[in-house]
GUDRENVO-821341 format. One record per residue (C-alpha): residue number from 1; residue in one letter; chain; y, x, z. Coordinates in pm, 1 decimal. Each point is the difference from the previous one (the first is absolute). Example, Ala and Ser with C-alpha at 12.3 -4.5 7.8 and 13.67 -1.06 7.14 Angstrom:
1_A_A_-450.0_1230.0_780.0
2_S_A_344.0_137.0_-66.0
***
This chain:
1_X_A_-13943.8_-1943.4_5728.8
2_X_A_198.0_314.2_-103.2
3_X_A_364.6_-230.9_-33.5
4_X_A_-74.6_-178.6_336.8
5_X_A_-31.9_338.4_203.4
6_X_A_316.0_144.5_-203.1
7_X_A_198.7_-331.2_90.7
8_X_A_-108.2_54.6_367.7
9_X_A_118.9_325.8_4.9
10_X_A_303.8_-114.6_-108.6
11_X_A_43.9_-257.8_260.4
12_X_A_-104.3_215.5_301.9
13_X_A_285.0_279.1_-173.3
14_X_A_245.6_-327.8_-10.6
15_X_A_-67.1_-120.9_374.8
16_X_A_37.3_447.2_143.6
17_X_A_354.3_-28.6_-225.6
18_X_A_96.3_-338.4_191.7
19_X_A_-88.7_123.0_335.8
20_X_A_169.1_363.1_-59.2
21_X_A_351.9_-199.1_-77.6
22_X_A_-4.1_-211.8_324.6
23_X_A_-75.3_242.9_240.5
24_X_A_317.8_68.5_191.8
25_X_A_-125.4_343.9_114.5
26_X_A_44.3_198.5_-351.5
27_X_A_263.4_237.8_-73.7
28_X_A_198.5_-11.7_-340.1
29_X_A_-103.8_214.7_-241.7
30_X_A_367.4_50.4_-20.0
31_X_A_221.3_48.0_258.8
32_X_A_334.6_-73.9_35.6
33_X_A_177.3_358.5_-88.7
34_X_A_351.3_86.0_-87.4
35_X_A_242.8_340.1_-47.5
36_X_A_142.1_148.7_338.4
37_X_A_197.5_302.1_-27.7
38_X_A_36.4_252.9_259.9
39_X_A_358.1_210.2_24.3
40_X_A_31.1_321.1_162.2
41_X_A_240.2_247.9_100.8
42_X_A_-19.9_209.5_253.9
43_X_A_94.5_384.1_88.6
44_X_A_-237.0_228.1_182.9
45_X_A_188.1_312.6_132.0
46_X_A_-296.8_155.4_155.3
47_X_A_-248.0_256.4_-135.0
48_X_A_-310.3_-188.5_77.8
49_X_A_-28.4_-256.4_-295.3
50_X_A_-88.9_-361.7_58.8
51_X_A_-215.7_-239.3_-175.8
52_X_A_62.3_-376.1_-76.5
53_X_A_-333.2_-255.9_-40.1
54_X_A_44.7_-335.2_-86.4
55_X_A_-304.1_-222.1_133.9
56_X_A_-169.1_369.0_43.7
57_X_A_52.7_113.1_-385.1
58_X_A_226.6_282.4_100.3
59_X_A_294.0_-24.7_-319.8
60_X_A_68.6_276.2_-237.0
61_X_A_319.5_115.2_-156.8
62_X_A_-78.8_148.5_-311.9
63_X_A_-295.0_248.6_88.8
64_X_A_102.5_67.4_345.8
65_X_A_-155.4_-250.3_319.6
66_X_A_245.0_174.3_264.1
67_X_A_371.9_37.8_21.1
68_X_A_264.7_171.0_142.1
69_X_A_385.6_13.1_-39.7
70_X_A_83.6_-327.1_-244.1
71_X_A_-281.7_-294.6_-74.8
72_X_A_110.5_-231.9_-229.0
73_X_A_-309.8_-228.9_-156.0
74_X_A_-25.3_-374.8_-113.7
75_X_A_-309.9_-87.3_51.7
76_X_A_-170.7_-287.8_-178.1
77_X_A_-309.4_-225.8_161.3
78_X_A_-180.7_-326.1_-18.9
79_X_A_28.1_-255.9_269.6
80_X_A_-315.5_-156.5_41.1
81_X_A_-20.1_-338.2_156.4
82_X_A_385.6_83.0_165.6
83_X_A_-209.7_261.1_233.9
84_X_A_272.3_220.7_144.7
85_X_A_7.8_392.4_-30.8
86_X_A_-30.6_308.6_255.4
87_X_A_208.6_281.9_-52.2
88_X_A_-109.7_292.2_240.5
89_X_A_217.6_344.3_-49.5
90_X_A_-181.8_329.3_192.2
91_X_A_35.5_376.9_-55.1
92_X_A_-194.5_111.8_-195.4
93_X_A_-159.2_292.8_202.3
94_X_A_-4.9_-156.3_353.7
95_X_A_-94.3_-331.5_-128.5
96_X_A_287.3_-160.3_258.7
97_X_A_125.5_-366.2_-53.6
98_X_A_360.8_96.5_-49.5
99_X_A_61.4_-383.5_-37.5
100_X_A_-152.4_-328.0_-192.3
101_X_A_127.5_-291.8_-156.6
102_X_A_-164.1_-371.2_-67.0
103_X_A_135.2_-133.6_-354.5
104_X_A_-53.4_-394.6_37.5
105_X_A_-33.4_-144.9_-391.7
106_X_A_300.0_-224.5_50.0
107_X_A_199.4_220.9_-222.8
108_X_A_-93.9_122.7_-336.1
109_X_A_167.1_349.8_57.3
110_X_A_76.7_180.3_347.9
111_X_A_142.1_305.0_96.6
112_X_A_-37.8_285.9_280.4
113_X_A_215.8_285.9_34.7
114_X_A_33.3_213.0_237.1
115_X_A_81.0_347.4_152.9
116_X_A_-263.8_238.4_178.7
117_X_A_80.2_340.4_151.5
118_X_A_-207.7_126.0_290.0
119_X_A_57.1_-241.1_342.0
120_X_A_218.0_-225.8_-230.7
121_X_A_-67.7_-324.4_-173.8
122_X_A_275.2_-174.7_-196.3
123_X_A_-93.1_-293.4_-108.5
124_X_A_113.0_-276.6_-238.4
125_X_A_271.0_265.9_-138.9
126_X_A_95.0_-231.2_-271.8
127_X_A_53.2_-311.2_155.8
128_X_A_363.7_121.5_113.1
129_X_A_245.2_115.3_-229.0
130_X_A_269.9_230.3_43.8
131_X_A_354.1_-129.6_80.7
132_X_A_230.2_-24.6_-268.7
133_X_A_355.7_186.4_63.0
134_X_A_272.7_-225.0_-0.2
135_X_A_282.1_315.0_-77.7
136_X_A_-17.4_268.4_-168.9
137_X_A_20.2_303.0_186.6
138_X_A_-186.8_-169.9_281.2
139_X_A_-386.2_136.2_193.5
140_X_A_-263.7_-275.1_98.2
141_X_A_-266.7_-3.3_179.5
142_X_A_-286.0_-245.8_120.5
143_X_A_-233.0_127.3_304.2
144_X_A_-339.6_-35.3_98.4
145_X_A_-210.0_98.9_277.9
146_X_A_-366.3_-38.2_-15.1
147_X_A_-148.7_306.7_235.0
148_X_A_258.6_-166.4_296.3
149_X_A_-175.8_47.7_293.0
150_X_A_-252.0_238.9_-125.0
151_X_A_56.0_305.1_207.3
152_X_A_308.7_-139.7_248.9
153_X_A_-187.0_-297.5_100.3
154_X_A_310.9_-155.5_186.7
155_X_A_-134.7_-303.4_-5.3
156_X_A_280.4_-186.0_-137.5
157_X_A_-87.7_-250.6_-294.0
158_X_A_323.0_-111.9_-139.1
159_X_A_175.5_98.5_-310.3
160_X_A_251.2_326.6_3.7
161_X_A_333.7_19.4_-114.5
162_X_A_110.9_359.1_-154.4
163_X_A_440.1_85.9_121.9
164_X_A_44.4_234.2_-323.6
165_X_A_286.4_230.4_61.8
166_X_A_147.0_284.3_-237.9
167_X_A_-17.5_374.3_99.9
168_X_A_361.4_-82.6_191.2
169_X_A_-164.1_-253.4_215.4
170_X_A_153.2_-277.9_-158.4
171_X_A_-233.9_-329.5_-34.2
172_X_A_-33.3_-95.0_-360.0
173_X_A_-213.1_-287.1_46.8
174_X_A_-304.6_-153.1_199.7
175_X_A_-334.3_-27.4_-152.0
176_X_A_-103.5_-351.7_180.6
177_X_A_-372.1_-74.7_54.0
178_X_A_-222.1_272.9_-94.2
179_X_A_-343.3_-91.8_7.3
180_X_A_-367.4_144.6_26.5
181_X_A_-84.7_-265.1_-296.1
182_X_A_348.4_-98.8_-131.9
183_X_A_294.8_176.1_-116.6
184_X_A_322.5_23.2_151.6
185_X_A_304.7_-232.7_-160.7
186_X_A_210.5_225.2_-271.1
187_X_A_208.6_203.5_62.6
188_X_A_301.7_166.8_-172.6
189_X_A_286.9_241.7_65.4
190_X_A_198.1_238.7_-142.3
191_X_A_-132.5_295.4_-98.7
192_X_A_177.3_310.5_102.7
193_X_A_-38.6_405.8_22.3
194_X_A_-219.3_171.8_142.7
195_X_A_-251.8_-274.6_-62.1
196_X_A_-160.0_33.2_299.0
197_X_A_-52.7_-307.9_282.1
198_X_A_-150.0_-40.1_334.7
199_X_A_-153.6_-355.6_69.2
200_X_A_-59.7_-78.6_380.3
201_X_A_-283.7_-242.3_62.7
202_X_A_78.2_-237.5_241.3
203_X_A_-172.3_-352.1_127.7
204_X_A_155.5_-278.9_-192.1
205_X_A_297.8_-137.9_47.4
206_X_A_57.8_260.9_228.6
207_X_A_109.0_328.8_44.2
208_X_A_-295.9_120.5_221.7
209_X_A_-249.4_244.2_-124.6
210_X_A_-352.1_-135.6_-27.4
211_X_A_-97.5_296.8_235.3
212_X_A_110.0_-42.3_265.9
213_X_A_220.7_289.6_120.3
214_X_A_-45.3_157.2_-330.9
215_X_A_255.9_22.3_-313.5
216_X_A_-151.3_-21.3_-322.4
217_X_A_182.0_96.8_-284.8
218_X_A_-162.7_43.5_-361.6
219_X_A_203.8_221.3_-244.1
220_X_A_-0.6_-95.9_-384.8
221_X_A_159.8_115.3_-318.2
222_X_A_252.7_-294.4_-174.4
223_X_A_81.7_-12.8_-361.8
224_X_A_264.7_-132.1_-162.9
225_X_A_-46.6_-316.3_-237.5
226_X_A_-405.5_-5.9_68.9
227_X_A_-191.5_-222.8_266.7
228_X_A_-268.7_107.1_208.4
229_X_A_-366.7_-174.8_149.4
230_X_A_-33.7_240.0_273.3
231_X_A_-337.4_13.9_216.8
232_X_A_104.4_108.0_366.9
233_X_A_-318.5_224.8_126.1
234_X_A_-82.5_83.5_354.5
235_X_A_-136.2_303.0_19.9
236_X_A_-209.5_239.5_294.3
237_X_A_32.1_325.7_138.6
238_X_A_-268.7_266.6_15.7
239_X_A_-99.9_-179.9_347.3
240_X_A_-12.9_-317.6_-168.5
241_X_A_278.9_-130.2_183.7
242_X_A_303.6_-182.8_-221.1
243_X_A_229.9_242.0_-112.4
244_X_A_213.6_-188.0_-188.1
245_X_A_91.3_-236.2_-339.2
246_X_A_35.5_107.6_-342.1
247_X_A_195.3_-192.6_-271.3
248_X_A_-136.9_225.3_-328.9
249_X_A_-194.7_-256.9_-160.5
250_X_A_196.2_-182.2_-305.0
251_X_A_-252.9_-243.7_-132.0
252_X_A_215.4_-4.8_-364.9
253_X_A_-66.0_368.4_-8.1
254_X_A_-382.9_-131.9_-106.7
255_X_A_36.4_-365.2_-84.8
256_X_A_152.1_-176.8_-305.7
257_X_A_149.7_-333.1_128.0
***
């Protein structure tokens, strides 16, 4: 009596086991998984620190969880059943979405970089690299423009062209296409004393400013033998009104390319 209830037991354990492997609804106890790597760079230039979560685990460089000034991390993951990744960046102490990413898993490793000061966003910094001097003795420069608009609201869309001329008024070259998301084609001229130039934005393929009735020049600093990635900047007045464009920004002053 004792065998025939073990030997049913058996049998009712056998027919659970059978069931459990043809119903379609399961889950693996495994799930598909593989590395993903994460690569960062980016430069913070303001005081207020930011913070960096990845699927809401904010990311740590050694012991500290907010940055300023130069981030550099690699950060290792698991992609679980090729579920893509979030990547949310805020300050730290207002808790503002300065800007977010979506990492698909169709590559193993990806990359952000980027450039934050206050009321500027650069993004995908290294994407574009600096032009490469064809002479020696020669200044270079690639352009781009991504607060156009901001504060002059012209309401022109197209791409800018910058007439660089030397301190004597001479045109040295023309910066064509400068855009809010692309950079301008490369440049290269000369390089002379004193290293100062004044670009004049005008509409592309043109030589009309893109406010209308308004000149607007942007003054910069050359130097000889070295190329530049510069970020053009509208800026406000104390009415909030725009006051102008600065050229100051030289991405390879923060960036290794």
């Amino acid at each position: 009596m004792k065998n025939k209830i073990v030997n049913a037991l058996f049998f009712l354990i056998a027919l659970l086991f059978l069931e459990s492997c043809t119903n379609d609804e399961l889950v693996p106890y495994y799930p598909e998984q593989k590395a993903g790597k994460l690569v960062i760079r980016g430069y913070n230039a303001r005081a207020d620190s930011i913070q960096i979560a990845v699927n809401g685990k904010i990311i740590k460089i050694g012991n500290k969880n907010a940055f300023v000034k130069n981030i550099v991390k690699d950060y290792d993951f698991v992609i679980y059943e090729n579920a893509p990744k979030d990547v949310v960046i805020t300050n730290k102490r207002s808790k503002e979405i300065l800007h977010s990413y979506h990492i698909t898993s169709n590559k193993s490793i990806d990359t952000i970089s980027f450039y934050h000061k206050k009321d500027l966003w650069v993004d995908n910094v290294l994407a574009t690299k600096p032009g490469v001097l064809t002479k020696t003795g020669n200044a270079g420069f690639k352009f781009i423009f991504p607060t156009f608009n901001k504060y002059s609201n012209t309401g022109y869309k197209g791409n800018l062209d910058g007439i660089i001329r030397n301190l004597d008024g001479e045109t040295v070259a023309v910066a064509q296409n400068i855009g809010q998301n692309q950079y301008s084609i490369f440049v290269e001229f000369p390089a002379s004393l004193p290293p100062i130039i004044k670009m004049e934005l005008v509409k592309h393929g043109t030589t009309e400013s893109y406010i209308p009735g308004k000149q607007i020049f942007v003054v910069m600093l050359m130097t000889k033998d070295k190329s530049r990635l510069i970020v053009l900047d509208e800026k406000k007045g104390d009415n909030g009104q725009f006051s102008g464009v600065d050229g100051s920004l030289n991405l390879l002053d923060f960036f290794e390319f």
